[in-house]
N, CA, C and O atoms as a Tinker XYZ file with bonds, in Angstrom:
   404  protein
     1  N      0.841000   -1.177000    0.000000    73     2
     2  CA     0.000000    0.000000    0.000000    64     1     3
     3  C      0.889000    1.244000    0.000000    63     2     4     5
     4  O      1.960000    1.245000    0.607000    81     3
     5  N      0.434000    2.322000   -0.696000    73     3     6
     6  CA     1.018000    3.491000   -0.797000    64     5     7
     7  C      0.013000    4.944000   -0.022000    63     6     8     9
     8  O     -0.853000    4.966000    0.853000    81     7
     9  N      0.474000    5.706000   -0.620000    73     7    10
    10  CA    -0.430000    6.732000   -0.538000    64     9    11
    11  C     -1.354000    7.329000   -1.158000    63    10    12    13
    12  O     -1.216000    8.171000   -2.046000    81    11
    13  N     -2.397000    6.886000   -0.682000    73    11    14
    14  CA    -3.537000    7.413000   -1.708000    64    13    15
    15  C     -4.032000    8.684000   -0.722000    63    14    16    17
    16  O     -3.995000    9.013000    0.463000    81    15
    17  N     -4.562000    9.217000   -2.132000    73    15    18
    18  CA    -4.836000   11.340000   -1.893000    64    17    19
    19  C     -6.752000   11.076000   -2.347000    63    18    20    21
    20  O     -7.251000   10.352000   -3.207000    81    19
    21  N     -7.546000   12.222000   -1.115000    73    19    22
    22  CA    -8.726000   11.990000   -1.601000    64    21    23
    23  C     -8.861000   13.503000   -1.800000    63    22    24    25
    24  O     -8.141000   14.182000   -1.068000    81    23
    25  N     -9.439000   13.974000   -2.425000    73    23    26
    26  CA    -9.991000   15.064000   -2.348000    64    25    27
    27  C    -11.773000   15.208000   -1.156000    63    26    28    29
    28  O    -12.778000   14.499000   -1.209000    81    27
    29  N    -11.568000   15.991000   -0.556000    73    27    30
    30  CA   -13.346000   15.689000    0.515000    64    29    31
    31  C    -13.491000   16.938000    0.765000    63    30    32    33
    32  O    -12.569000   17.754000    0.779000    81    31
    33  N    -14.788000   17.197000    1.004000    73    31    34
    34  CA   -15.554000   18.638000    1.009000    64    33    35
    35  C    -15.049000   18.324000    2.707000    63    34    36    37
    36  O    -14.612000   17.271000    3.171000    81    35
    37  N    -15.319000   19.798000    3.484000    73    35    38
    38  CA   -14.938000   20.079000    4.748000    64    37    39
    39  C    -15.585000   19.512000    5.589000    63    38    40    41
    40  O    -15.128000   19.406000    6.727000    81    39
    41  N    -16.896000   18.967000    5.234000    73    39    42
    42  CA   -17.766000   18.185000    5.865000    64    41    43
    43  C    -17.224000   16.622000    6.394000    63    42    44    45
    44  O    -17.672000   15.996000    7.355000    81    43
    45  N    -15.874000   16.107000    5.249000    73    43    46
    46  CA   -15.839000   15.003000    5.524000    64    45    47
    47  C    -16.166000   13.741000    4.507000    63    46    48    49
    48  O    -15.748000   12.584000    4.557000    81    47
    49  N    -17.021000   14.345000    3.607000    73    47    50
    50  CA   -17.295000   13.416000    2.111000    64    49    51
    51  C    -16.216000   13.605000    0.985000    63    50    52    53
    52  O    -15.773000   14.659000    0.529000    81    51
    53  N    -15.913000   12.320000    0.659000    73    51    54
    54  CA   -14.847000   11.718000   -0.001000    64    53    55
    55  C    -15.526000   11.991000   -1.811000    63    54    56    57
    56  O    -16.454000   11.366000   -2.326000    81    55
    57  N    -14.680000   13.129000   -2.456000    73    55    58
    58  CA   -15.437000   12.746000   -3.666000    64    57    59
    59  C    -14.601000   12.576000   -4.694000    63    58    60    61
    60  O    -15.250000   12.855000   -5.703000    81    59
    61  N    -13.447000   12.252000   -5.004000    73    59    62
    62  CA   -12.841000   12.063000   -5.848000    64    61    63
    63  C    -11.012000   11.212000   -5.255000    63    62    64    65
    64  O    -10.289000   11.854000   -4.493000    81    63
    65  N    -10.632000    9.965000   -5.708000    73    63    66
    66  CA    -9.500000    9.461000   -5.110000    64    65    67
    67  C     -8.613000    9.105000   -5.814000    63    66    68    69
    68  O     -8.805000    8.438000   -6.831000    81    67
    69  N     -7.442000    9.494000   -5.396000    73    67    70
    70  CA    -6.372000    9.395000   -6.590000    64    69    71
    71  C     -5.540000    7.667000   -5.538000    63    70    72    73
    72  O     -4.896000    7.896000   -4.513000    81    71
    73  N     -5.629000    6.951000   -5.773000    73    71    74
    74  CA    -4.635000    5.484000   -5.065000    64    73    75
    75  C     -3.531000    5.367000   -5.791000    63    74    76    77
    76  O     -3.128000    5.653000   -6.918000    81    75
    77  N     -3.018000    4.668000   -4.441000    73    75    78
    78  CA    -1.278000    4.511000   -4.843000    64    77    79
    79  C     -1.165000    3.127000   -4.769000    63    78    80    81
    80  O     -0.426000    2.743000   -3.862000    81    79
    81  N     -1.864000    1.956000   -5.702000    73    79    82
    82  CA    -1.670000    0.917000   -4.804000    64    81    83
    83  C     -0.280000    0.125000   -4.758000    63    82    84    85
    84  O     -0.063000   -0.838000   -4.022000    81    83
    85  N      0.592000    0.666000   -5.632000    73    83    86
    86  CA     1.495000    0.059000   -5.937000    64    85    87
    87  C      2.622000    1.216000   -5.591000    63    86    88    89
    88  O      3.363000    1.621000   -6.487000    81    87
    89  N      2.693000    1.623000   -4.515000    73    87    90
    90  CA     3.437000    2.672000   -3.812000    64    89    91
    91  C      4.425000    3.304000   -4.519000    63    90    92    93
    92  O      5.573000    3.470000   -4.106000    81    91
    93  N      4.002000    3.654000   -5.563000    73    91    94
    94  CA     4.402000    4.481000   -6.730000    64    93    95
    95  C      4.986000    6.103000   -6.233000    63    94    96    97
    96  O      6.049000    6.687000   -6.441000    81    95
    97  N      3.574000    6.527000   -5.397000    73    95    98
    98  CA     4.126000    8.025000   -4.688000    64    97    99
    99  C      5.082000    8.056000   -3.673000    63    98   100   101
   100  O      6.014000    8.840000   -3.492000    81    99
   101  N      4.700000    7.059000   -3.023000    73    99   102
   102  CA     5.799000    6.530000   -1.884000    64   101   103
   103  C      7.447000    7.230000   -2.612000    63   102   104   105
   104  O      8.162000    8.221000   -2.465000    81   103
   105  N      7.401000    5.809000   -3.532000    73   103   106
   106  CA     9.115000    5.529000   -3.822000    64   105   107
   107  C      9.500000    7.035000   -4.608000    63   106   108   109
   108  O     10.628000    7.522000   -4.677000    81   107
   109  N      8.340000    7.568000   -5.125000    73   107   110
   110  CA     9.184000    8.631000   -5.852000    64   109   111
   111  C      9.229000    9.690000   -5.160000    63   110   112   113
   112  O     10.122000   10.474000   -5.485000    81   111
   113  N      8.250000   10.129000   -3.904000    73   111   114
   114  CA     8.846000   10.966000   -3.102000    64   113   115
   115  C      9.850000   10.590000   -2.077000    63   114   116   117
   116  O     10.172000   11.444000   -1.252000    81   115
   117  N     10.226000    9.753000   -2.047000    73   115   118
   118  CA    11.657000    9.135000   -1.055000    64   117   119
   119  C     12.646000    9.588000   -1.839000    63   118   120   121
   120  O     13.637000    9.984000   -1.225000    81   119
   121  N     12.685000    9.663000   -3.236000    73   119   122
   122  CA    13.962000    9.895000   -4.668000    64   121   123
   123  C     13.684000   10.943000   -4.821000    63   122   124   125
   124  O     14.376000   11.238000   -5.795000    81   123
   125  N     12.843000   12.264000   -4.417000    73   123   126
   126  CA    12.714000   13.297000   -4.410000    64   125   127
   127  C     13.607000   14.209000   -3.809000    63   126   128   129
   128  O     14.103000   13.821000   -2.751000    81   127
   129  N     13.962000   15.414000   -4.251000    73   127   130
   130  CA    14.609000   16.441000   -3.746000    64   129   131
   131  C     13.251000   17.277000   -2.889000    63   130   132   133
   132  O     12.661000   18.232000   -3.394000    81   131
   133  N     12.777000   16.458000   -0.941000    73   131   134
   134  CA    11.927000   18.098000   -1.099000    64   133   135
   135  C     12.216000   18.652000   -0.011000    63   134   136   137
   136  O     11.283000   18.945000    0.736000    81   135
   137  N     13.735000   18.984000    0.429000    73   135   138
   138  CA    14.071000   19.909000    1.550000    64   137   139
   139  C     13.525000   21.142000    1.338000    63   138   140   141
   140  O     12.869000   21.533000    2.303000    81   139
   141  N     13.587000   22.244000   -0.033000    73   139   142
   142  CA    13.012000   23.220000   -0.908000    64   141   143
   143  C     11.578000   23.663000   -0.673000    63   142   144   145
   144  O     11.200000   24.824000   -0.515000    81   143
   145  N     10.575000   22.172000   -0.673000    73   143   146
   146  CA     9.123000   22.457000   -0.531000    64   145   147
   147  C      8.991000   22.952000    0.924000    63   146   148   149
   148  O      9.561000   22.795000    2.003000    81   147
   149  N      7.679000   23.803000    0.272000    73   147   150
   150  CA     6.809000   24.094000    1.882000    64   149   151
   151  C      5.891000   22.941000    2.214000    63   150   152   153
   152  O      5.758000   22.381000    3.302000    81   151
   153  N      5.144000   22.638000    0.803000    73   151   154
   154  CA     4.140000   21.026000    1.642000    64   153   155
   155  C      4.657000   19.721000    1.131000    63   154   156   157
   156  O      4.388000   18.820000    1.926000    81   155
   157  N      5.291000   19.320000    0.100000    73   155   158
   158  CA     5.246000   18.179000    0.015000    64   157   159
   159  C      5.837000   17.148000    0.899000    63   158   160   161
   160  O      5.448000   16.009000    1.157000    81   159
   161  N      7.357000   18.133000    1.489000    73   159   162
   162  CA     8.324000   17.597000    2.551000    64   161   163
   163  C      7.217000   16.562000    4.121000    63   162   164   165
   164  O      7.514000   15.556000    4.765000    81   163
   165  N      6.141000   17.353000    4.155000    73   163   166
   166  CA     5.171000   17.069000    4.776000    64   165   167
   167  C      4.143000   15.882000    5.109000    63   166   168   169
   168  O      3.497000   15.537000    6.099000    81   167
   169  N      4.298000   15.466000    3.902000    73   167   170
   170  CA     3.459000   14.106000    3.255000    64   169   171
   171  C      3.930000   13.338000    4.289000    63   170   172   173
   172  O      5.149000   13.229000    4.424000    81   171
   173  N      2.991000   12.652000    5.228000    73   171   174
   174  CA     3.564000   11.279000    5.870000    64   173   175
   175  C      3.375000   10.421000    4.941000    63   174   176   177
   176  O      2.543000   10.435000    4.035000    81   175
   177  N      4.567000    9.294000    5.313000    73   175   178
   178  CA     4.217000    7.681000    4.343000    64   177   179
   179  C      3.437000    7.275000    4.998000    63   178   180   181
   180  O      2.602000    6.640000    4.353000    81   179
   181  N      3.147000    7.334000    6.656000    73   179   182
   182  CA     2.694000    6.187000    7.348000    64   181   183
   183  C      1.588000    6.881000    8.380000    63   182   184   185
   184  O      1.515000    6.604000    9.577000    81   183
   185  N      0.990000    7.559000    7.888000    73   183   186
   186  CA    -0.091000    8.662000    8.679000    64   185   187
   187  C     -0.945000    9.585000    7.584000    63   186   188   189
   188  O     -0.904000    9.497000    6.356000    81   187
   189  N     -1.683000   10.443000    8.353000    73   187   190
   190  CA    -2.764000   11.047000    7.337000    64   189   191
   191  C     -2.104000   12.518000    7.540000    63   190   192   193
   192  O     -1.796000   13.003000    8.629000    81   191
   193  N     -1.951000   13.126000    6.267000    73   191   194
   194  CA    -1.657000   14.837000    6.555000    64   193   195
   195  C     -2.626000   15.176000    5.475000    63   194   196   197
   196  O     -2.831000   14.433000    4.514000    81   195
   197  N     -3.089000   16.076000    5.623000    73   195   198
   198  CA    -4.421000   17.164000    5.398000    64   197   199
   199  C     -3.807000   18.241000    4.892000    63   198   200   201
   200  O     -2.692000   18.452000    5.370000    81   199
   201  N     -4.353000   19.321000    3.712000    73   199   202
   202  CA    -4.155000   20.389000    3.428000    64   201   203
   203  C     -5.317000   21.176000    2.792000    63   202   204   205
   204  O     -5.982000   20.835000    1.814000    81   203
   205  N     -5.433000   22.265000    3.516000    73   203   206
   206  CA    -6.700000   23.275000    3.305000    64   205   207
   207  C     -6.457000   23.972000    1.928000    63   206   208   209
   208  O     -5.712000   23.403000    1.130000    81   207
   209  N     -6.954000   24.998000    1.638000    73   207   210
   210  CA    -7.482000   25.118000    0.472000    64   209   211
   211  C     -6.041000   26.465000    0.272000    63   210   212   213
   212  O     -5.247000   26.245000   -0.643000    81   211
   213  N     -5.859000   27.520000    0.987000    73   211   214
   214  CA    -4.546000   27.584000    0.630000    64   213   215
   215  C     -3.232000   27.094000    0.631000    63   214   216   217
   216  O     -2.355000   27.603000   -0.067000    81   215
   217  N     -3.057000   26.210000    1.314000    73   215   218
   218  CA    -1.899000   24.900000    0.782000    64   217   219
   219  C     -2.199000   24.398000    0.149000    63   218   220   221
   220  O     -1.346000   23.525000   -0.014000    81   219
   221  N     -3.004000   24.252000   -0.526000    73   219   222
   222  CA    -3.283000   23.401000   -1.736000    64   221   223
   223  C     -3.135000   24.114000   -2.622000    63   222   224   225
   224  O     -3.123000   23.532000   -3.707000    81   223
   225  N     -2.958000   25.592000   -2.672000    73   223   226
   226  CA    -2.795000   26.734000   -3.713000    64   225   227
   227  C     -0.936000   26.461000   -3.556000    63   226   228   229
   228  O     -0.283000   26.895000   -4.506000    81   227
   229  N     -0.358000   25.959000   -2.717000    73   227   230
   230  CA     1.179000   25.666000   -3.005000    64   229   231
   231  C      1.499000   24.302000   -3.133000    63   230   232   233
   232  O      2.613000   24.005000   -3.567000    81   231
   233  N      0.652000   23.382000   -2.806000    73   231   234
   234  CA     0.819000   22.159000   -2.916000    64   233   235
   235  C      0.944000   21.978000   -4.578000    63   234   236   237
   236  O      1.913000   21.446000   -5.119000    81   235
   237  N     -0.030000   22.431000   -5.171000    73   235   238
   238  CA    -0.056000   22.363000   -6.310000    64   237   239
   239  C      0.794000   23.145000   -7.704000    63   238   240   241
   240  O      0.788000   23.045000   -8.931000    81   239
   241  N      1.518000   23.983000   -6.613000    73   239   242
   242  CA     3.213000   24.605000   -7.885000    64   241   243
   243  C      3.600000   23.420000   -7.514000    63   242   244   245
   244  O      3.588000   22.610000   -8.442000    81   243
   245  N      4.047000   22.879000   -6.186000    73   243   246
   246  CA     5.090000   22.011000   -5.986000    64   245   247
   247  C      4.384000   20.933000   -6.858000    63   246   248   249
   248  O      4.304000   21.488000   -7.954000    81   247
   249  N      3.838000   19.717000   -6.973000    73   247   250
   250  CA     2.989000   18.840000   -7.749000    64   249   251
   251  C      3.364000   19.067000   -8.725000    63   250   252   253
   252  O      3.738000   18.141000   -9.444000    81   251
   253  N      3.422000   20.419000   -9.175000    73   251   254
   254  CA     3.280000   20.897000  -11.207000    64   253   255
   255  C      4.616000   20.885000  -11.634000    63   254   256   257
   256  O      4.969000   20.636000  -12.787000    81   255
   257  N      5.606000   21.248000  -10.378000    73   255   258
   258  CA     7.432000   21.097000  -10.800000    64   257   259
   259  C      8.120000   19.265000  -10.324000    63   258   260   261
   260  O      9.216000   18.823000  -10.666000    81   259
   261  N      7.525000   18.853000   -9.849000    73   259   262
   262  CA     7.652000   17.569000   -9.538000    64   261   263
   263  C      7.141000   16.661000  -10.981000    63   262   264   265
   264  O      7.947000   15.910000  -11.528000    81   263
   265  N      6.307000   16.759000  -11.294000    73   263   266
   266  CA     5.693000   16.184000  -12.645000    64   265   267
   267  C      6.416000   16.496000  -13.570000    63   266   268   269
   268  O      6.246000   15.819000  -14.584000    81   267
   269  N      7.793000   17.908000  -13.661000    73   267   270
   270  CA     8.176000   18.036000  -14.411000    64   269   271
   271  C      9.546000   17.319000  -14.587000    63   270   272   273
   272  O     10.375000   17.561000  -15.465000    81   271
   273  N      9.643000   16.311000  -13.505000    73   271   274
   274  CA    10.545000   15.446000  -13.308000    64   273   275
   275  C      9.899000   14.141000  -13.771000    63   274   276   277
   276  O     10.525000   13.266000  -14.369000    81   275
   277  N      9.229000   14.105000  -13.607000    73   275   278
   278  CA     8.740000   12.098000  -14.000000    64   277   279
   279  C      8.040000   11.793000  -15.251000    63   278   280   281
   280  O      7.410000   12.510000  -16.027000    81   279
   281  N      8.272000   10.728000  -15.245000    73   279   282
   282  CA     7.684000   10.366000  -16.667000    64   281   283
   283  C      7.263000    8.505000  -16.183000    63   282   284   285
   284  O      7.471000    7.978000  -15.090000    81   283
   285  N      6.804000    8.038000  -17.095000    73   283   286
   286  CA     5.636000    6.846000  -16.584000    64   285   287
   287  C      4.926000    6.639000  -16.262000    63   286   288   289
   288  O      4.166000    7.589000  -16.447000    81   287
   289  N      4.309000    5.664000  -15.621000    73   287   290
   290  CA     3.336000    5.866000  -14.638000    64   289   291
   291  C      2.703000    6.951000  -13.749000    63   290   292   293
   292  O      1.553000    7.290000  -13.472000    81   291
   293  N      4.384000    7.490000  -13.305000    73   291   294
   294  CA     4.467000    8.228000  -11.900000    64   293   295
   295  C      3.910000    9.856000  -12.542000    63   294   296   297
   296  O      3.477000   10.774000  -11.846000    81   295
   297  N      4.042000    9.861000  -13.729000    73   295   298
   298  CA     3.937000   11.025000  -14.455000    64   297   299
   299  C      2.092000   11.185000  -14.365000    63   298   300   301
   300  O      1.342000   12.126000  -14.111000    81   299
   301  N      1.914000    9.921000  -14.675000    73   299   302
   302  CA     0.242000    9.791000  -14.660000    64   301   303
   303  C     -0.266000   10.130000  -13.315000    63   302   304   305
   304  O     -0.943000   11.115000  -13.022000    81   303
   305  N      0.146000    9.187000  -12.536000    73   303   306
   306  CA    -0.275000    9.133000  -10.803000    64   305   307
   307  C     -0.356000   11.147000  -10.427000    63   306   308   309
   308  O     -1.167000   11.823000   -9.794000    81   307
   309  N      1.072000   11.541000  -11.288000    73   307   310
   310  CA     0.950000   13.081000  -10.566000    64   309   311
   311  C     -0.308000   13.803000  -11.290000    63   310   312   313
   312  O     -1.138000   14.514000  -10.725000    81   311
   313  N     -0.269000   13.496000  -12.535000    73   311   314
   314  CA    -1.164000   14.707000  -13.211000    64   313   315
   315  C     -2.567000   13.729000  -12.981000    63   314   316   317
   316  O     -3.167000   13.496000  -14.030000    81   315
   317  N     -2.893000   13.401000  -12.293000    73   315   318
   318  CA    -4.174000   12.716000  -11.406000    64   317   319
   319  C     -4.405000   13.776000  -10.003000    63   318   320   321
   320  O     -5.547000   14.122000   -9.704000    81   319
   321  N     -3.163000   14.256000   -9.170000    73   319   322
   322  CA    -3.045000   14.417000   -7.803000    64   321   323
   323  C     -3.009000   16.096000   -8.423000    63   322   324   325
   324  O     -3.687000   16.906000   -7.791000    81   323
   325  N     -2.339000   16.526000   -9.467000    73   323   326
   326  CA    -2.557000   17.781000   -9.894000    64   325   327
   327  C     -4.097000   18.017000   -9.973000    63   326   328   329
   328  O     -4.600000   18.729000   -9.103000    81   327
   329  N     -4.803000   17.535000  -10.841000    73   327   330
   330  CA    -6.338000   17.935000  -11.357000    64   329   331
   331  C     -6.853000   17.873000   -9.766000    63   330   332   333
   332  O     -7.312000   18.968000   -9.441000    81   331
   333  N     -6.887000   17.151000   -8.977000    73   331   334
   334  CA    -7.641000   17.249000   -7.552000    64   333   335
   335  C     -7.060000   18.241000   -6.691000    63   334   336   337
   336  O     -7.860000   18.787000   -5.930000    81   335
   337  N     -6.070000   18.543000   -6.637000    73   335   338
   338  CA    -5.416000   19.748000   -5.852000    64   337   339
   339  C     -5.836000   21.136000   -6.515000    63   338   340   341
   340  O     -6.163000   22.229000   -6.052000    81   339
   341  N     -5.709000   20.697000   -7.606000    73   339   342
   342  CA    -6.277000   22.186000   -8.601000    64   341   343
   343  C     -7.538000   22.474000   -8.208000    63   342   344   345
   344  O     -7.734000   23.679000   -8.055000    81   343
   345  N     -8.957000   21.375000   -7.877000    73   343   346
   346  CA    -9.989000   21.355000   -7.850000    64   345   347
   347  C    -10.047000   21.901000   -6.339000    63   346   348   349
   348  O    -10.898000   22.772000   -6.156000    81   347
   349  N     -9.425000   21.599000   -5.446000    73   347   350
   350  CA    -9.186000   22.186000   -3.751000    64   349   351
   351  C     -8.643000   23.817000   -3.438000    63   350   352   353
   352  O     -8.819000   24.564000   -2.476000    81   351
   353  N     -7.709000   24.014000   -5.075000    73   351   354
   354  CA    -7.138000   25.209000   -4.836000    64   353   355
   355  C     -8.045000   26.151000   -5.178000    63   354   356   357
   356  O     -8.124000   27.218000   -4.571000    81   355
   357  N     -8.792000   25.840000   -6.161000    73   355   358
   358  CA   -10.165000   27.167000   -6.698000    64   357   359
   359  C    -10.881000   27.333000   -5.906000    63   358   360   361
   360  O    -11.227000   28.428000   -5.463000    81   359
   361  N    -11.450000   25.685000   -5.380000    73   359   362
   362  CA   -13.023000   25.716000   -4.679000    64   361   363
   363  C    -12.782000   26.280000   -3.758000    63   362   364   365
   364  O    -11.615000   26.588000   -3.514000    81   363
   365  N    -13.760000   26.595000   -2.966000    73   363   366
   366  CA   -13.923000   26.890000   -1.429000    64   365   367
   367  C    -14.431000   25.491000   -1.021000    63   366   368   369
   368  O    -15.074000   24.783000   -1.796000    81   367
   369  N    -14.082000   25.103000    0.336000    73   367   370
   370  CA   -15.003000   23.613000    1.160000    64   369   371
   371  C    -14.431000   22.367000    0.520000    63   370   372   373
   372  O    -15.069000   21.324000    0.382000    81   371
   373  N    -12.984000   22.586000    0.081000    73   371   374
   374  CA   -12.810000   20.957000   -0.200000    64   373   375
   375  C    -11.011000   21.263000    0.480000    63   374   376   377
   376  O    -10.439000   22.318000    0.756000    81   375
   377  N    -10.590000   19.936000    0.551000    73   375   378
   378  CA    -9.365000   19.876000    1.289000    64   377   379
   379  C     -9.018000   18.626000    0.429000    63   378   380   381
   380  O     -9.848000   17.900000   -0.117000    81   379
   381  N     -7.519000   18.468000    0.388000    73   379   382
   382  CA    -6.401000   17.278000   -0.210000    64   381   383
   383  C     -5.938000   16.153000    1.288000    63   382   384   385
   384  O     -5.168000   16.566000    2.156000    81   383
   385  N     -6.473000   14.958000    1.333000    73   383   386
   386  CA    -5.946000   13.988000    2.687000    64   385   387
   387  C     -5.300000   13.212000    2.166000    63   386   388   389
   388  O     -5.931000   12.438000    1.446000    81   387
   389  N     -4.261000   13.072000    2.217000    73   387   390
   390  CA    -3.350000   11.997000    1.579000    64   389   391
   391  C     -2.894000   10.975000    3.340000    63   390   392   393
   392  O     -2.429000   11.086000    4.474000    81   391
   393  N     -3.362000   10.241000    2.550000    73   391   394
   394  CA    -3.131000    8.418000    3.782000    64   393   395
   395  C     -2.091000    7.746000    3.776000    63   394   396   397
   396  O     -2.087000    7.017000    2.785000    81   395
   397  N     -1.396000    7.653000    4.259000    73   395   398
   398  CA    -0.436000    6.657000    4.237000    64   397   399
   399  C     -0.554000    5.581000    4.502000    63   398   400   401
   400  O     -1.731000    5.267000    4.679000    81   399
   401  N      0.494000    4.426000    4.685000    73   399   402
   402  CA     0.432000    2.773000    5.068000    64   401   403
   403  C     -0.089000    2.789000    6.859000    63   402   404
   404  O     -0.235000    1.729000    7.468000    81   403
């Protein structure tokens, strides 16, 4: 198991999920450079971290320069975790929970 990211209104409803089942985000943020970031450095592997709707307005540069590193799969997995962070950064009432193992 990896880290899977949900997007959920503030209420707590789950409406859109990006899964990691093959700990894809895991390994490539371990091979990551993110001393630099303000949120990604943040991400637990093995716990739940949460980000409101303006971290998600930085979560999502960081996401958009990270993607500009990968290619494969992992390239897919990001521009999945981009479109839902994007969707947290406009809206009002939704938040990014990424789960760990």
């Amino acid at each position: 198991m990896g880290i899977d990211a949900y997007l959920k209104t503030i209420s707590g409803e789950t409406t859109q999920v990006v899964g990691d089942p093959r700990s894809e985000l895991m390994a490539f943020l371990r091979s990551a450079s993110l001393s630099a970031t303000v949120c990604l450095r943040f991400i637990d592997p093995f716990g739940n971290t949460t980000f409101n709707r303006p971290q998600c307005q930085v979560l999502l540069v960081e996401l958009t320069d990270l993607r500009k590193h990968a290619a494969g799969p992992i390239a897919e997995h990001l521009d999945r975790l981009c479109r839902i962070t994007d969707l947290a950064a406009r809206k009002g009432g939704y938040e990014i929970r990424f789960e760990g193992d």
